[in-house]
N, CA, C and O of each residue as an XYZ file, in Angstrom:
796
protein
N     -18.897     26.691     22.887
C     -18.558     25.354     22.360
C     -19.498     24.306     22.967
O     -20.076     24.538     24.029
N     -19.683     22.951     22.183
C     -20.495     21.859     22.725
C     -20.009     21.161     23.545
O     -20.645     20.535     24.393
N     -18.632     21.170     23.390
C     -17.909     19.734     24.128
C     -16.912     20.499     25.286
O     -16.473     21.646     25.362
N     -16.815     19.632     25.905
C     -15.723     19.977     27.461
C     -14.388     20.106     26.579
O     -13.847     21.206     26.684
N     -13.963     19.485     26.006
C     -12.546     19.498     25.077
C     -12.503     20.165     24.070
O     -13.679     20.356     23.762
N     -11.747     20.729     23.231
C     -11.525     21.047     22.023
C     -11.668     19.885     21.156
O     -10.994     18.882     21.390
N     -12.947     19.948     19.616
C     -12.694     18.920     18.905
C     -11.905     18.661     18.263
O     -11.402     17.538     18.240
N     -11.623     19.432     17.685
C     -10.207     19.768     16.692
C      -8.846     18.733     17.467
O      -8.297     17.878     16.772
N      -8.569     18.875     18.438
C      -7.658     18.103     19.535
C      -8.557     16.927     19.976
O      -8.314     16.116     20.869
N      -9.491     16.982     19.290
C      -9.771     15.240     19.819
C      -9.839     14.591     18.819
O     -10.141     13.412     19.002
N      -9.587     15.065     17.281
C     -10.191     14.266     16.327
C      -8.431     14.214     15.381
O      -8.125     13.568     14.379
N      -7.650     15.110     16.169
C      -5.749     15.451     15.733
C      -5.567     13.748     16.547
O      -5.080     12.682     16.169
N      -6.287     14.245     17.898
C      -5.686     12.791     18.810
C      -6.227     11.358     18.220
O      -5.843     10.255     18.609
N      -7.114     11.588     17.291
C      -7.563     10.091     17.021
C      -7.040      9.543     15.645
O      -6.879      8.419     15.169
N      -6.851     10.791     15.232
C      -5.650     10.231     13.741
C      -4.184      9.865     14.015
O      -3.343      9.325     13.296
N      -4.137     10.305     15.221
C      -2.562     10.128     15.769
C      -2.217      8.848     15.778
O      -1.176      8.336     15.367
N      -3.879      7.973     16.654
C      -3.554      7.272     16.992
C      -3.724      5.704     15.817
O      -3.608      4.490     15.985
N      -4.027      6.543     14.731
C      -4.768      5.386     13.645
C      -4.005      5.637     12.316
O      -4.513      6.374     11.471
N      -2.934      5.112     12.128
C      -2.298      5.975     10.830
C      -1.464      4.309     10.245
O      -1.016      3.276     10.744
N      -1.645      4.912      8.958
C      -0.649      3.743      8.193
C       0.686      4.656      7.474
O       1.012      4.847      6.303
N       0.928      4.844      8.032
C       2.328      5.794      7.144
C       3.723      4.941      6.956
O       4.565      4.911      6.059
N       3.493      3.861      8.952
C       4.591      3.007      8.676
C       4.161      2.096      7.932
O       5.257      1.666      7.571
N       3.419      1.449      7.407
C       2.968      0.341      6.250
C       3.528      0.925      5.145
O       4.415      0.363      4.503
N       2.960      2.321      4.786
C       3.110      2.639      3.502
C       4.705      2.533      3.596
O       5.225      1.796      2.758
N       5.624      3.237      4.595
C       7.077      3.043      4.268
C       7.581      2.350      3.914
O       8.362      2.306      2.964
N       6.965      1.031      5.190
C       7.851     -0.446      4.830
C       7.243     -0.840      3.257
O       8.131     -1.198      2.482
N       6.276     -0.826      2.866
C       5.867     -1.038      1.512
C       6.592     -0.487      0.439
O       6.727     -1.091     -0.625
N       7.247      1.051      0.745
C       7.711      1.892     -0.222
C       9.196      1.459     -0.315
O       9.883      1.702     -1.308
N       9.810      0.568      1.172
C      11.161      0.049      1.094
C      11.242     -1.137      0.229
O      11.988     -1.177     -0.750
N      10.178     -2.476      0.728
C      10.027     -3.248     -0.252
C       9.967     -2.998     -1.985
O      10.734     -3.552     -2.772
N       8.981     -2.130     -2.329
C       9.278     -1.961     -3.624
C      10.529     -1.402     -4.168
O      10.823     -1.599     -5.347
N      11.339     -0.663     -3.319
C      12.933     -0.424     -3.681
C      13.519     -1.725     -3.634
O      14.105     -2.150     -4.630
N      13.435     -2.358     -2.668
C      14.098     -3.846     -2.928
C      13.801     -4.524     -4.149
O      14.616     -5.081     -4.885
N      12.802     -4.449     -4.273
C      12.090     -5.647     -5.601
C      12.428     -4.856     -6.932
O      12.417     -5.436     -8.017
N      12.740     -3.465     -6.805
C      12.915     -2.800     -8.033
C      14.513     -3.108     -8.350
O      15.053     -3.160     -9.455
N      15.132     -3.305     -6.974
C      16.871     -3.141     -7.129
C      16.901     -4.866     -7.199
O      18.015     -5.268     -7.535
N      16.122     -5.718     -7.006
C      16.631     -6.938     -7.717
C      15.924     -7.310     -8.645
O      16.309     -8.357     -9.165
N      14.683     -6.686     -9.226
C      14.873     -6.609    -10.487
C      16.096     -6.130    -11.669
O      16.758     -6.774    -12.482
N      16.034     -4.954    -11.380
C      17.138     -4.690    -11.864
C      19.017     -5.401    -11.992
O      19.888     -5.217    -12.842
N      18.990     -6.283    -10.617
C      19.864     -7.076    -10.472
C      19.719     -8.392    -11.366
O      20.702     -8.942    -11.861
N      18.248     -8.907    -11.553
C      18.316     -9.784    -12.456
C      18.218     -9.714    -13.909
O      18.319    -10.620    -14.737
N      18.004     -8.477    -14.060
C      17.855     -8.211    -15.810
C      19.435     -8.273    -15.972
O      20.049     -8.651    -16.970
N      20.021     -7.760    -14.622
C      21.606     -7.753    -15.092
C      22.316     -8.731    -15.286
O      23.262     -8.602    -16.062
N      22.005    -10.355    -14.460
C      22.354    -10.911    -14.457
C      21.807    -12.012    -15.722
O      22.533    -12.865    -16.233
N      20.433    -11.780    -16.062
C      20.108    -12.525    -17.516
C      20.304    -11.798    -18.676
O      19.926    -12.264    -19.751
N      20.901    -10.609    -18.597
C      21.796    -10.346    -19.729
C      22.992    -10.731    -19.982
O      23.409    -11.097    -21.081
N      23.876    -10.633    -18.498
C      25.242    -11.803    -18.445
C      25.371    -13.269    -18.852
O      26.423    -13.747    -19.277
N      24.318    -13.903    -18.708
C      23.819    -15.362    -18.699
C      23.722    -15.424    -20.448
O      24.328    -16.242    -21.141
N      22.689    -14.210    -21.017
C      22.685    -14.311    -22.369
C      23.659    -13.696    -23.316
O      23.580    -13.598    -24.540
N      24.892    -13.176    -22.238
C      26.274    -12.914    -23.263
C      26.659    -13.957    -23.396
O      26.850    -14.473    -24.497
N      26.894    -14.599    -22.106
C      27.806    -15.761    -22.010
C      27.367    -16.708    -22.800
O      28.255    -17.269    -23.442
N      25.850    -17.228    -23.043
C      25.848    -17.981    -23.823
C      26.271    -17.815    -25.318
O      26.701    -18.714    -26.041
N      25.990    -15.956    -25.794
C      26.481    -15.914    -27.177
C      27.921    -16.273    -27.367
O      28.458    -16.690    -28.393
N      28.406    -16.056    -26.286
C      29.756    -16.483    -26.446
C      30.345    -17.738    -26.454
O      31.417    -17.923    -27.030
N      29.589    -18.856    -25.714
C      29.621    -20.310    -25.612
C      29.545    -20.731    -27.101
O      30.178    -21.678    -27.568
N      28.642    -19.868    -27.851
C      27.837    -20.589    -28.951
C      28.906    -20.016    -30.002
O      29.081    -20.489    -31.125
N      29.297    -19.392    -29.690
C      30.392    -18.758    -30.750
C      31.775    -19.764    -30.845
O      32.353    -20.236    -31.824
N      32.047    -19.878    -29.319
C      33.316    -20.686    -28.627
C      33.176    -22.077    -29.602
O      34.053    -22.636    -30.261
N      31.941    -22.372    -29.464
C      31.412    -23.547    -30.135
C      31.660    -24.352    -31.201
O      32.025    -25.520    -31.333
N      31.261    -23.092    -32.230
C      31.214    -23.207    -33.520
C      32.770    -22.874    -33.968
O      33.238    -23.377    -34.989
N      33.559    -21.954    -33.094
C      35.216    -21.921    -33.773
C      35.755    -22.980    -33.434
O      36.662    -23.315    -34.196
N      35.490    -23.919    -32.258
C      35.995    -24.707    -31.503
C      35.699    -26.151    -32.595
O      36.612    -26.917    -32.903
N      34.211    -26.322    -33.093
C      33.873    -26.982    -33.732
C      34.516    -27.240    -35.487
O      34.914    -28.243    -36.080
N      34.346    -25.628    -35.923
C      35.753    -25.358    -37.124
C      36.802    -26.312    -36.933
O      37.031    -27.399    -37.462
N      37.487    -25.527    -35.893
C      39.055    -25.996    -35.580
C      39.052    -27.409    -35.741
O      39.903    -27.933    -36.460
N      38.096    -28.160    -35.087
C      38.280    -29.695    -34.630
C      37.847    -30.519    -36.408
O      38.138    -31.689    -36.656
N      37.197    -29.665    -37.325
C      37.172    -30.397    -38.061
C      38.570    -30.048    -39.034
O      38.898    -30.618    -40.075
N      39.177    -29.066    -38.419
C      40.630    -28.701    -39.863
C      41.773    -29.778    -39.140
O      42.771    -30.156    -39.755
N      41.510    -30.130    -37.980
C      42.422    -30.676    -37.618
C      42.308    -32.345    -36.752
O      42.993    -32.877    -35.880
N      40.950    -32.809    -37.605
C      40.481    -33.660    -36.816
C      41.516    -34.891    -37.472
O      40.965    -35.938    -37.132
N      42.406    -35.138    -38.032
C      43.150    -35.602    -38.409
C      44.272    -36.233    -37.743
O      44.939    -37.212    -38.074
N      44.344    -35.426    -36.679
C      45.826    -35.035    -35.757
C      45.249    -35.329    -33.927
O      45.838    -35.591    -32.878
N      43.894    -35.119    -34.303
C      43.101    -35.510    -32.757
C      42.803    -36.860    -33.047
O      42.940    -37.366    -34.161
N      42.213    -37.699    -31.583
C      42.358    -39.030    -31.309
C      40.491    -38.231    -30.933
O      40.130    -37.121    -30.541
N      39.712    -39.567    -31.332
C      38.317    -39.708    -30.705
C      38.116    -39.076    -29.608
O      37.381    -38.089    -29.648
N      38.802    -39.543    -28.179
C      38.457    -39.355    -27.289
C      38.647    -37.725    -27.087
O      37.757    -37.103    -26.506
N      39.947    -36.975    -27.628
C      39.943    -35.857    -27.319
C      38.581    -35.059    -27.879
O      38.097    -34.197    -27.146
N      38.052    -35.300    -28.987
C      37.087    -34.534    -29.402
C      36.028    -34.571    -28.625
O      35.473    -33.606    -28.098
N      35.627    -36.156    -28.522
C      34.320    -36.521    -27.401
C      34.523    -35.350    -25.859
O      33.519    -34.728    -25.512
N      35.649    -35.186    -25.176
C      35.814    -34.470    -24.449
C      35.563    -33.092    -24.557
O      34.886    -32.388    -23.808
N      36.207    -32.774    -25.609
C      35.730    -31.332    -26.043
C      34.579    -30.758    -26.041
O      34.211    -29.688    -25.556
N      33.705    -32.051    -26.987
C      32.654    -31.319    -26.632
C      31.466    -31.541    -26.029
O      30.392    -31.035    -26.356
N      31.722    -32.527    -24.884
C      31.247    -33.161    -23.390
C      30.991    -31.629    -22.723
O      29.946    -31.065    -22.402
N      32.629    -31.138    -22.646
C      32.759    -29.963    -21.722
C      31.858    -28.628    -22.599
O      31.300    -27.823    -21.853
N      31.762    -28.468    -23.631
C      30.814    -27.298    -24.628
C      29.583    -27.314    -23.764
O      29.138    -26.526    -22.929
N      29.144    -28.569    -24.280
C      27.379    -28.708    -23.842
C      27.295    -28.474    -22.280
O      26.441    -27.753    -21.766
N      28.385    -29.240    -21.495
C      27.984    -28.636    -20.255
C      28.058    -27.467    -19.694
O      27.522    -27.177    -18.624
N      28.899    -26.540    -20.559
C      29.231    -25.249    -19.945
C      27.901    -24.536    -20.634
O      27.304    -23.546    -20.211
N      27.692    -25.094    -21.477
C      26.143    -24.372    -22.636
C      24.838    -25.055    -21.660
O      23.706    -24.771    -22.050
N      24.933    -25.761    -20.662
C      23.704    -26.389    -20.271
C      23.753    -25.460    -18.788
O      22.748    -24.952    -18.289
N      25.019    -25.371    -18.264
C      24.584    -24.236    -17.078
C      24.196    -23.354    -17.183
O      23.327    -22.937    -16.417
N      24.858    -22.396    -18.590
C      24.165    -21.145    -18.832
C      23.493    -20.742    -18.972
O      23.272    -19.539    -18.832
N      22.382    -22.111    -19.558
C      20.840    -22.398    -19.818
C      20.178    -22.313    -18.736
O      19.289    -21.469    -18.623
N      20.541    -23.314    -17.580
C      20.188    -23.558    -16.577
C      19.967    -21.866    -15.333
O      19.060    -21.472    -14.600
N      21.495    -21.288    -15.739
C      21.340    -20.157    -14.596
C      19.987    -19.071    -15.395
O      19.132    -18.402    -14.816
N      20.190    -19.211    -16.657
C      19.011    -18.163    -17.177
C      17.747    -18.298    -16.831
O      17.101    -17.430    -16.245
N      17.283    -19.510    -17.211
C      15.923    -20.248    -16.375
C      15.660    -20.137    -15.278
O      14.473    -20.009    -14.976
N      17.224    -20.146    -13.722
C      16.649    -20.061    -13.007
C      16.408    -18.701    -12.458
O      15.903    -18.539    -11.347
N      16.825    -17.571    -13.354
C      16.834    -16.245    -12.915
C      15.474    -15.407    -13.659
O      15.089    -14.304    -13.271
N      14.723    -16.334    -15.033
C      13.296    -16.198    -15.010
C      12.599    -16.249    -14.601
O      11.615    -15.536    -14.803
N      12.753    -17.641    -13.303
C      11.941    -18.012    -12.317
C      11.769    -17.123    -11.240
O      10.711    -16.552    -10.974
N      13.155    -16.986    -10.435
C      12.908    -15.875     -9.541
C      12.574    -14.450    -10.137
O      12.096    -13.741     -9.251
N      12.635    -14.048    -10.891
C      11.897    -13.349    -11.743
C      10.427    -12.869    -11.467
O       9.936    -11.901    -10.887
N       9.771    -14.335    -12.361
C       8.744    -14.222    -11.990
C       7.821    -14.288    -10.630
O       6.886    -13.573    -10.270
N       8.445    -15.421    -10.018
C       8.129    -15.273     -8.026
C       8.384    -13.550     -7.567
O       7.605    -13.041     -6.760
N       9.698    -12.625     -8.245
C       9.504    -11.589     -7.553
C       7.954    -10.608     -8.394
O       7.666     -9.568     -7.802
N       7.425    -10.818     -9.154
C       6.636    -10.160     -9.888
C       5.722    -10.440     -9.150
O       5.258     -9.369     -8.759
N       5.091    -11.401     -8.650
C       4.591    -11.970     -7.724
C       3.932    -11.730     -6.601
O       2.723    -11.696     -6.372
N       5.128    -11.518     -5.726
C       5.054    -10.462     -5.051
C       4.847     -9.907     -4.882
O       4.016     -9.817     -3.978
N       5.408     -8.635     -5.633
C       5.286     -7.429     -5.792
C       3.415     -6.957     -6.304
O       2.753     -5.988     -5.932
N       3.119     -7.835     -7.043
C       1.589     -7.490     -6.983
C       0.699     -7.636     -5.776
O      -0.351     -6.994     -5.770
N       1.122     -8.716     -4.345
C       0.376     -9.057     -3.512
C       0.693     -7.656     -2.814
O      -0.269     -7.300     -2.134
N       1.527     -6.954     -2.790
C       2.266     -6.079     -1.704
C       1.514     -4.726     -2.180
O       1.248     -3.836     -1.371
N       1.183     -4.638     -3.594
C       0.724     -3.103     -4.460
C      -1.026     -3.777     -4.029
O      -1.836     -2.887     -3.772
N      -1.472     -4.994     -3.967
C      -2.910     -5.479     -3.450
C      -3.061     -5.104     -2.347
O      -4.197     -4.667     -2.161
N      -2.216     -5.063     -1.233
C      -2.281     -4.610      0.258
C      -1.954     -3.217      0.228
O      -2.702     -2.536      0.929
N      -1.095     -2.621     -0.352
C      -1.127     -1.414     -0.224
C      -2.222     -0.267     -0.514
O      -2.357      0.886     -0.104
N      -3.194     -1.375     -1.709
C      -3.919     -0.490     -1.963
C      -5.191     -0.705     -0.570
O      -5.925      0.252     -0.327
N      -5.291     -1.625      0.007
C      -6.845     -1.618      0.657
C      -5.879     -1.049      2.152
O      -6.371     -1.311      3.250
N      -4.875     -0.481      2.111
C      -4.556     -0.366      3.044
C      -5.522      1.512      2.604
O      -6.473      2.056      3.166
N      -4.767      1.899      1.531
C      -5.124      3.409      1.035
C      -6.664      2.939      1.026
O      -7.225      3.922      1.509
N      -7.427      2.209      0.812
C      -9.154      1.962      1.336
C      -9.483      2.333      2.258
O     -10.244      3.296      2.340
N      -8.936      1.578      3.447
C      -9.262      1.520      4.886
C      -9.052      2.886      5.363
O      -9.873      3.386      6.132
N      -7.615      3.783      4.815
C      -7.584      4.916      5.158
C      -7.051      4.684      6.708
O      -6.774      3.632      7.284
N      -7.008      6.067      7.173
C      -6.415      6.326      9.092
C      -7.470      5.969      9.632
O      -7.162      5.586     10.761
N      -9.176      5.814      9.386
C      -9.853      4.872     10.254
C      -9.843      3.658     10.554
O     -10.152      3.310     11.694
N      -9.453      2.672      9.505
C      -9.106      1.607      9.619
C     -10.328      0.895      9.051
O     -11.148      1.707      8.623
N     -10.746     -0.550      8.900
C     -11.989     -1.130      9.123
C     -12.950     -1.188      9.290
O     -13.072     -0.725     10.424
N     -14.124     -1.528      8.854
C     -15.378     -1.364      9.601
C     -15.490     -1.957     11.054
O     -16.369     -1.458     11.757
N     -14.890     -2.734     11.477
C     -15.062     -3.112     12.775
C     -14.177     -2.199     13.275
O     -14.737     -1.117     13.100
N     -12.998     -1.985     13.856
C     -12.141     -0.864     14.031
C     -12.799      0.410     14.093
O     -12.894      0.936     15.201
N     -13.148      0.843     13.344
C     -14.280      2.234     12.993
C     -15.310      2.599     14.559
O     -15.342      3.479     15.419
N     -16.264      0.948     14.152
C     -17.304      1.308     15.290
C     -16.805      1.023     16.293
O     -17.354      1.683     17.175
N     -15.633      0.051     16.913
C     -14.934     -0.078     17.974
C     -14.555      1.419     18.676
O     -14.549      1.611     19.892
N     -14.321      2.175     17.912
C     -13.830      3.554     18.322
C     -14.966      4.415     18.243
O     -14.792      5.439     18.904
N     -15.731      4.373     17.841
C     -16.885      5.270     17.662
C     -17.362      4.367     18.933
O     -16.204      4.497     18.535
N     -17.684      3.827     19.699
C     -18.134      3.149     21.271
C     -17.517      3.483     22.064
O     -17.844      3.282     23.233
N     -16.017      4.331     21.620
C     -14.925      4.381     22.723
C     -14.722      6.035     22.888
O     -14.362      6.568     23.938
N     -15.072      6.855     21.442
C     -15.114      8.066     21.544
C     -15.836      9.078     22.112
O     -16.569      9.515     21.225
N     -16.030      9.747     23.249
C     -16.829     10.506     23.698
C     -17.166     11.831     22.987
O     -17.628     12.820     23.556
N     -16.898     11.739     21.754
C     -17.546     12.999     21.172
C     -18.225     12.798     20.214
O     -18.991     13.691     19.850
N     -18.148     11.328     19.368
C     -18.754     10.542     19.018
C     -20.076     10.227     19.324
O     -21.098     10.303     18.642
N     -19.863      9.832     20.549
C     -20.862      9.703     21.562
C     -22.178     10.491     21.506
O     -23.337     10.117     21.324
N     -21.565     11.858     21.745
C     -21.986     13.198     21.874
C     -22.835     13.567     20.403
O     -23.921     14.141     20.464
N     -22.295     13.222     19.245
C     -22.458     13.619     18.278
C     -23.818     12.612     17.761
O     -24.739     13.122     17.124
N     -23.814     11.049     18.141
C     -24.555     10.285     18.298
C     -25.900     10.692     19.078
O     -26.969     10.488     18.504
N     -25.891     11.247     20.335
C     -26.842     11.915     20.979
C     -27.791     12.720     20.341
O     -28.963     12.471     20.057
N     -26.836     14.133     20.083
C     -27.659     15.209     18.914
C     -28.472     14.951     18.103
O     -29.519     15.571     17.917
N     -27.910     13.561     17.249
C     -28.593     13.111     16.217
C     -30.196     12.439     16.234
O     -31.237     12.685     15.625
N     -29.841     11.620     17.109
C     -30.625     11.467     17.691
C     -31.793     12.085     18.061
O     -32.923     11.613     17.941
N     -31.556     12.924     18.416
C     -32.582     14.180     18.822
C     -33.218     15.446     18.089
O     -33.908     16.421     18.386
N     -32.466     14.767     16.714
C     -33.291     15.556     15.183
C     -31.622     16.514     15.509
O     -31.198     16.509     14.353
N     -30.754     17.110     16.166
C     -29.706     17.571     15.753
C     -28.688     17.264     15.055
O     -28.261     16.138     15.306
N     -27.998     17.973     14.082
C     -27.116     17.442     13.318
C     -26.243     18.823     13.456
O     -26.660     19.904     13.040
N     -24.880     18.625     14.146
C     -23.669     19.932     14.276
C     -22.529     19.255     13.288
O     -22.004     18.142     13.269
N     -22.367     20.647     12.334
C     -21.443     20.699     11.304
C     -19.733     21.343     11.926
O     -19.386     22.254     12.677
N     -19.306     20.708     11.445
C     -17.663     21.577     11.907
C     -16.955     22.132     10.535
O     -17.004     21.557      9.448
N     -16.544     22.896     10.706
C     -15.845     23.721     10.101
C     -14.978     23.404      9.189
O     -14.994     22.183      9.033
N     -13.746     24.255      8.077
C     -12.402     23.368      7.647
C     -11.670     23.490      8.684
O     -11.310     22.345      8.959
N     -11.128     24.391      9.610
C     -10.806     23.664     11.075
C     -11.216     22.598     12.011
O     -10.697     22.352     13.100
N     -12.142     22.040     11.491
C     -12.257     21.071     13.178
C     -13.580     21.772     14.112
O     -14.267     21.104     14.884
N     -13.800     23.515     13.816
C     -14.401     23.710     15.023
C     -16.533     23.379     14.648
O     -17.182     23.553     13.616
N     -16.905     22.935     15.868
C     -18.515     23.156     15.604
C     -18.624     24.641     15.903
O     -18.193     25.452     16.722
N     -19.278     24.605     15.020
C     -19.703     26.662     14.846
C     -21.228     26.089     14.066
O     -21.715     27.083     13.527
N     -21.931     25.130     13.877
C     -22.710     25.551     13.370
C     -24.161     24.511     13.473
O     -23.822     23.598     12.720
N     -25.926     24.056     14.108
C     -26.204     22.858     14.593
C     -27.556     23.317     13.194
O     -27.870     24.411     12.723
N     -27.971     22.154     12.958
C     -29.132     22.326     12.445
C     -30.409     21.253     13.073
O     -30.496     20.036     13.234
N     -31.097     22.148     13.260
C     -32.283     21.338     14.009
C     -33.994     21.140     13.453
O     -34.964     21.869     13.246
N     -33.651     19.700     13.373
C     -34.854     19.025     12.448
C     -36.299     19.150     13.588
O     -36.364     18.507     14.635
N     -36.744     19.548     13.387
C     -38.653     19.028     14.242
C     -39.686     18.268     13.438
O     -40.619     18.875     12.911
N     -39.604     17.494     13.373
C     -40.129     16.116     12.575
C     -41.468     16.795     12.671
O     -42.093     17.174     11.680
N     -41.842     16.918     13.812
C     -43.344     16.964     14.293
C     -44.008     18.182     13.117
O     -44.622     18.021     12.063
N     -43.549     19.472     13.876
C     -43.693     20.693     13.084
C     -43.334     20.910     11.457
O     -43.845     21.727     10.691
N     -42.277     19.903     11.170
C     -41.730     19.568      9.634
C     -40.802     21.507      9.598
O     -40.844     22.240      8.610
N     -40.379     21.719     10.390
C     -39.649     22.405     10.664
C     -38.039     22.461     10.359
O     -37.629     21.304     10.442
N     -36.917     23.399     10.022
C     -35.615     23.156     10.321
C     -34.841     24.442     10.278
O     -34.970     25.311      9.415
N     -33.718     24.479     11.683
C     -33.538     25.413     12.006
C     -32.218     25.703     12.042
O     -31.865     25.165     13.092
N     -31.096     26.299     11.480
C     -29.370     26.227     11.065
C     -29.504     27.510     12.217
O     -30.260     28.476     12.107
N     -28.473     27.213     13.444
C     -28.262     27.722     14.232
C     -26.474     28.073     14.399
O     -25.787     27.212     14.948
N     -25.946     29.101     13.998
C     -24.566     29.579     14.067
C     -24.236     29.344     15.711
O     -24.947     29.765     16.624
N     -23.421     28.840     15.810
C     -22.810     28.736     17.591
C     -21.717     29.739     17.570
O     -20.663     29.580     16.955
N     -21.971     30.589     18.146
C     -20.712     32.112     19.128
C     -20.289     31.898     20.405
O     -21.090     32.315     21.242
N     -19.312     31.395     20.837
C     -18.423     31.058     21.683
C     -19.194     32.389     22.960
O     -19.896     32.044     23.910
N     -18.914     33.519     22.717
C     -19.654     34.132     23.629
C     -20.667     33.503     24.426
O     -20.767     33.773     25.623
N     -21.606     32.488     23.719
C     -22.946     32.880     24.594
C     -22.222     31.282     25.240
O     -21.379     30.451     24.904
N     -22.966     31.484     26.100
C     -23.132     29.662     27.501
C     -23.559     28.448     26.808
O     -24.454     28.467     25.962
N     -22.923     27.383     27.161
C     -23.560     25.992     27.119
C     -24.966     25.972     27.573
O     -25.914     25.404     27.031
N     -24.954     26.607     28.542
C     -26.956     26.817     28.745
C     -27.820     27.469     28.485
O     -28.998     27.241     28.760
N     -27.401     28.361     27.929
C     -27.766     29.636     26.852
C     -28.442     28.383     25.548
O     -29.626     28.233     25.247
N     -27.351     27.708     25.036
C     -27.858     26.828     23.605
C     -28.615     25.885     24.268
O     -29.717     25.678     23.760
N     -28.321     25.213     25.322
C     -29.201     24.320     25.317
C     -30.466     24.374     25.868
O     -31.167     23.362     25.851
N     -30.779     25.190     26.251
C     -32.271     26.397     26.562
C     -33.291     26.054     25.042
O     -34.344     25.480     24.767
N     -31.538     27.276     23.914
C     -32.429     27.289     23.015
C     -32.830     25.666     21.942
O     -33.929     25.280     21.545
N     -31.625     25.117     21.768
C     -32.543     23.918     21.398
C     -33.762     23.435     21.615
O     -34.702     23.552     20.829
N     -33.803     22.678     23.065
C     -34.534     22.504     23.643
C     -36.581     23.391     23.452
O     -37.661     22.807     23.541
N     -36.327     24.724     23.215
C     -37.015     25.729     22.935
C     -37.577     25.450     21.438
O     -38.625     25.890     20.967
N     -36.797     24.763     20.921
C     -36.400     24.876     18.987
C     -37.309     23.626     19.245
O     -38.453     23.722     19.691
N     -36.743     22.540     18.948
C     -37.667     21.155     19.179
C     -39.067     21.219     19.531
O     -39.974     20.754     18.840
N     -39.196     21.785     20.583
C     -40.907     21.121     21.088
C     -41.605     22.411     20.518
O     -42.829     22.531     20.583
């Protein structure tokens, strides 16, 4: 192996430490909220728009009646009558409107929250570009991996995690050399042969 540590366990330890899973939750709770008062307000501006069919109905029998018997009523009772219509027809108006509104404020929302969620799924468990190289300055295998490169090496890892495998560029010679790494042989064994490989 290249490194004093296992990479595989250093690169488990650095996703550990970089994860959005609780965002995505609290995000995934919010949209249950916003879905269950949506749903609370379709319920409630369908109530709003019974009640008014029913106001408007109340209305018009109420309005019937008062003319079969407007004979037998005094002014003022009618004026009252239907004082109280329009106002009970102007709240119902009123609560519908204001349950479009919050309505729309929750729609609102809900798009700024699906906007963050998504650059959150951007950023991914590395996080940021600043974040990123902050940790790549802080990672010693990083580090390590930075070095190699440097030096015309480039080590591939595996679908496990493990380096098993370096390829080595010689600029000079226009050379390149894919070198399998076997745990058998020594850290100074490879770095002999690099070293050997290059110049």
């Amino acid at each position: 192996m290249l490194f004093d540590e296992d990479p595989a366990m250093l690169v488990q330890s650095t996703m550990a430490n970089f994860h959005i899973d609780t965002d995505k939750i609290a995000i995934g709770r919010i949209n249950e909220s916003l879905s269950t008062l949506q749903q609370a307000r379709d319920l409630r501006i369908r109530e709003a728009e019974s009640a008014l069919k029913k106001l408007s109905r109340n209305f018009s029998t109420m309005s019937q009646q008062h003319s079969e018997t407007v004979s037998s009523q005094s002014r003022t009772d009618h004026a009252s009558q239907i004082v109280e219509l329009d106002t009970q027809k102007f709240r119902a108006a009123k609560a519908a409107s204001d349950l479009e509104i919050e309505g729309e404020r929750l729609e609102q929302e809900l798009e700024g929250l699906k906007s963050r969620l998504h650059d959150l799924e951007v950023e991914g468990v590395e996080g940021d570009e600043p974040a990123k190289a902050k940790r790549e300055l802080d990672d010693p295998t990083i580090l390590k991996l930075k070095v190699y490169r440097s030096l015309g090496i480039d080590v591939e890892a595996d679908s496990a995690g493990n380096y098993n495998k370096a390829v080595i560029r010689n600029n000079q010679k226009g050379d390149v050399h894919v070198i399998n790494i076997d745990p058998k042989f020594s850290k100074y064994f490879y770095s002999n042969y690099f070293w050997q490989t290059m110049q």
